[in-house]
C-alpha positions in Angstrom: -16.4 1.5 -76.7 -17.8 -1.2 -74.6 -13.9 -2.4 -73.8 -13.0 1.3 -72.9 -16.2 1.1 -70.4 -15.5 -1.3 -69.1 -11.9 -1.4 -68.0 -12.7 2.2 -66.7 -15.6 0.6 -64.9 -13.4 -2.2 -63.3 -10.3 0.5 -62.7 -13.3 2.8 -60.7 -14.4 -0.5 -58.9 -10.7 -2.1 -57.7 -10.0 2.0 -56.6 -13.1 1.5 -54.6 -12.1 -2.2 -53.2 -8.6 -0.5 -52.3 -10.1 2.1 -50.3 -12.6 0.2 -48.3 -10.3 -2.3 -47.3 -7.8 0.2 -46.0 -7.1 0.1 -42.3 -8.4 2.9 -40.1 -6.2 4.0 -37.2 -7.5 4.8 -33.9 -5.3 4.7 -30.6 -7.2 2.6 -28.3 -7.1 4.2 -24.5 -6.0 1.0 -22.2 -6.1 0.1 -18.6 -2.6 -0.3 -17.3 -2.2 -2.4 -13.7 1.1 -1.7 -12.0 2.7 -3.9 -9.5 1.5 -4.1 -5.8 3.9 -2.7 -3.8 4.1 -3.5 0.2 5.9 -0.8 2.3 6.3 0.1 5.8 5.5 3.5 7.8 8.5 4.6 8.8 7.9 5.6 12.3 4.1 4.5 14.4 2.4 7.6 13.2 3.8 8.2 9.5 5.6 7.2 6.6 6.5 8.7 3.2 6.7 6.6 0.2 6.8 7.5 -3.7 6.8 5.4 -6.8 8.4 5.7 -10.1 5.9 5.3 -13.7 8.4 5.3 -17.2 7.2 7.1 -20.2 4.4 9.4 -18.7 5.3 12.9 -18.3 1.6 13.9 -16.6 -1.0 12.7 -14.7 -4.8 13.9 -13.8 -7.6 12.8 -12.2 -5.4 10.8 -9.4 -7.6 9.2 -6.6 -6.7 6.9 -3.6 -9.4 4.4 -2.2 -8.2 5.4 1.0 -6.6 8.5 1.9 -6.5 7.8 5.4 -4.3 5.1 4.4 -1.9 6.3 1.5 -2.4 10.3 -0.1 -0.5 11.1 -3.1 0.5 14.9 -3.1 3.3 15.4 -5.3 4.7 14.7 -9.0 7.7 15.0 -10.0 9.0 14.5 -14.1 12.5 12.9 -14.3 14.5 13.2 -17.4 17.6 13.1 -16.1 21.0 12.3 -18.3 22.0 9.7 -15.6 20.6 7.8 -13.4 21.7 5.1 -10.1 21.8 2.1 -10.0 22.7 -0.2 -7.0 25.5 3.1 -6.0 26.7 3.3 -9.9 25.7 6.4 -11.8 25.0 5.1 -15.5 24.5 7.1 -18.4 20.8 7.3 -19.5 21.7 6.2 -23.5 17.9 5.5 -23.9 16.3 8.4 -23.1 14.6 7.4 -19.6 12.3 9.4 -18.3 9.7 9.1 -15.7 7.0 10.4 -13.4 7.6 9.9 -9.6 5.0 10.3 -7.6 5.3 10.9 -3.9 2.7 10.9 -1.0 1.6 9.8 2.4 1.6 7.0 4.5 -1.0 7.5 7.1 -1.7 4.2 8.5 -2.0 0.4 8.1 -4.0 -0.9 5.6 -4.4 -0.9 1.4 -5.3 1.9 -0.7 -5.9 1.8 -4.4 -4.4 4.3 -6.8 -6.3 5.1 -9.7 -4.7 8.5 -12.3 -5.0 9.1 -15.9 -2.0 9.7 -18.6 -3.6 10.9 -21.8 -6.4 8.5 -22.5 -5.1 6.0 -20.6 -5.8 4.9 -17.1 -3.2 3.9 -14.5 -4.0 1.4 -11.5 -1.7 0.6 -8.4 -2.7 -1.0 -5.0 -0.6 0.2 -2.4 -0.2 -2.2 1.3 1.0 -0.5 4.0 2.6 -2.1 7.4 2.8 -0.7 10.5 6.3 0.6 11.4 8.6 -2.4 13.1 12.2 -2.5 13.9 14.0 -4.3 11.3 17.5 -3.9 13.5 18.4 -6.7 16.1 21.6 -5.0 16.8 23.9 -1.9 15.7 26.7 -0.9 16.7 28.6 2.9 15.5 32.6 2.8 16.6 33.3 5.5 18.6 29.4 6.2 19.5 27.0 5.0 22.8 30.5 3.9 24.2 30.6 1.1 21.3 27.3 -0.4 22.8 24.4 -1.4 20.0 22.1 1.6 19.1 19.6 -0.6 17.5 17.0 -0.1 20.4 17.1 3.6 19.5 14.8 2.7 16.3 12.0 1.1 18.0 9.9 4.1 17.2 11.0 5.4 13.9 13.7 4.3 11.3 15.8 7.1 12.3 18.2 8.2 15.1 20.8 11.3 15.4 23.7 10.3 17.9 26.9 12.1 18.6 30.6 10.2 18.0 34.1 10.9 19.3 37.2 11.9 17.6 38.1 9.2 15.6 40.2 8.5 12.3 37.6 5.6 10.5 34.1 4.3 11.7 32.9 1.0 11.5 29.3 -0.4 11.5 28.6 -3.4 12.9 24.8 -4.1 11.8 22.4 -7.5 12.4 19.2 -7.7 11.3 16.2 -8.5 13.1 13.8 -12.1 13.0 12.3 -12.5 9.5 14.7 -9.6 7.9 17.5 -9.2 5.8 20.4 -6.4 5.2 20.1 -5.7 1.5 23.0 -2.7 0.8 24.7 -0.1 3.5 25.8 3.1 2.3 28.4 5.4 5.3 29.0 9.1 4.2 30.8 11.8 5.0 30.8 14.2 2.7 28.8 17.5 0.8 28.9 17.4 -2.9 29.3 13.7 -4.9 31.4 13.4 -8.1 32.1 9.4 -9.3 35.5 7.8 -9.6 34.3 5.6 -12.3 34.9 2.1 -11.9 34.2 1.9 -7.9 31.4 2.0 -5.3 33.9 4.4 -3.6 33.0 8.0 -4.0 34.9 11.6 -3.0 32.8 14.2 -2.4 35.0 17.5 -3.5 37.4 16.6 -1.3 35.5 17.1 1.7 34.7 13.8 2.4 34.0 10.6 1.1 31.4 7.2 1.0 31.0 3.7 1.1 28.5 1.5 0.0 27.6 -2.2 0.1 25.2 -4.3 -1.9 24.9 -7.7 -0.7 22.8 -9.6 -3.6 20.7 -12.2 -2.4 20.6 -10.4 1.6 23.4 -10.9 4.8 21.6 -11.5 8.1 24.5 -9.3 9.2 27.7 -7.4 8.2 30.8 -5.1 8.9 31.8 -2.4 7.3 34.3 0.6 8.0 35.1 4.1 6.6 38.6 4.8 6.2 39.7 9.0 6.5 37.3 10.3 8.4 36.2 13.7 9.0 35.3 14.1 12.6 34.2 17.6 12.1 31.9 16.7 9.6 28.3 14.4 10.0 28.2 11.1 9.1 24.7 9.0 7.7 25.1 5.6 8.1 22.0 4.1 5.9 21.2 0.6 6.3 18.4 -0.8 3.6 16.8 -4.1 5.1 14.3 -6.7 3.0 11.3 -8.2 4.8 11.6 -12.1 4.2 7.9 -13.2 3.9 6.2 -9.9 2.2 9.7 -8.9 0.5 9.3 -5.4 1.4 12.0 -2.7 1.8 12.7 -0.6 5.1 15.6 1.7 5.2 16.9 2.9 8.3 19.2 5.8 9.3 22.2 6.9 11.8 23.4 10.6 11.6 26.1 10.9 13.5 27.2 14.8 14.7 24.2 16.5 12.6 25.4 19.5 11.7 21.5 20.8 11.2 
């Protein structure tokens, strides 16, 4: 009787052991610090610039240190079957998604993002530059008499211009002091469908695209668009890289806006 005790005794004792020593699970809320992120205005009085945060599908309480200098108004979910990369559409195999979120650049200065995503919290500081022009000289074939345009973005990263007749255009571009020419895209077109295998792109056969990306930055480059549509616009879109802070600045040419 004494055996049968106590083998049930040490049986109730090791079930005991086992269960106190079992783990207990608890998801931990953490802090999560995204990368600082310079950017420009994109003209002296404004700018626009949005960010992208993977695996999150909602945000609240989202707060900016300074609204005067950057205020976030929009979200937008992203789950999207394929994605672009560098002018390549890829297929999204992983399941991708994201949360972009967009706002406004007010003035110069740094504002720091704070937003929640379930328990945890979500930190970004945000430096913003006052608008300059990245452009030391562009010239549009067939527009301002072949003369640069470049001076025409001394206020604001874009310009609309009007072009003659003409059977291909070519963009001459050189960037400014301290900056780079990262990729150049030139369209004419509507609606974009890939050729696979190409950074050339047809756009239901109203129109078509080029695009450039020059790894590593060109302080200048040449680039032309074969069969074009002289009744249609055309964007020329040249995306620049500040040397020192490494910041991005895209500007853009429209060419006969059909707006």
């Amino acid at each position: 009787m004494k055996k049968r005790f106590g083998k049930v005794f040490a049986f109730a004792m090791a079930a005991v052991l086992t269960f106190s020593i079992s783990p207990v699970l608890k998801v931990e809320a953490k802090t999560v610090t995204l990368d600082t992120e310079t950017v420009y205005m994109t003209s002296k009085d404004y700018g626009y610039y949005s960010f992208e945060v993977e695996n999150i599908k909602k945000v609240s309480k989202m707060k900016s240190s300074n609204a005067n200098v950057y205020k976030p108004y929009a979200y937008e979910l992203n789950t999207s079957k394929r994605y672009e990369d560098y002018g390549v559409w890829k297929e999204n195999k992983n399941n991708r998604y994201y949360l972009r979120i967009s706002g406004d650049l007010k003035k110069a200065g740094t504002a720091k993002l704070t937003f929640n995503s379930g328990k945890d919290t979500y930190k970004k500081t945000i430096k913003v530059k006052n608008y300059v022009n990245p452009l030391k000289t562009l010239k549009l074939s067939n527009v301002n008499k072949n003369k640069s345009i470049a001076g025409k973005f001394a206020l604001s990263n874009s310009y609309k211009c009007t072009g003659s007749n003409a059977k291909s255009i070519n963009v001459k571009a050189y960037a400014a002091s301290g900056w780079t020419i990262e990729s150049i895209s030139i369209s004419n077109m509507s609606y974009r469908y890939e050729v696979k295998g190409s950074t050339h792109y047809r756009y239901d056969d109203e129109g078509n695209q080029v695009y450039r990306y020059f790894k590593g930055g060109k302080s200048n480059c040449n680039v032309a668009l074969n069969d074009y549509d002289f009744s249609k616009e055309v964007n020329v879109q040249i995306k620049l890289r500040n040397k020192s802070n490494k910041a991005n600045l895209t500007v853009t040419a429209t060419v006969n806006d059909e707006d």
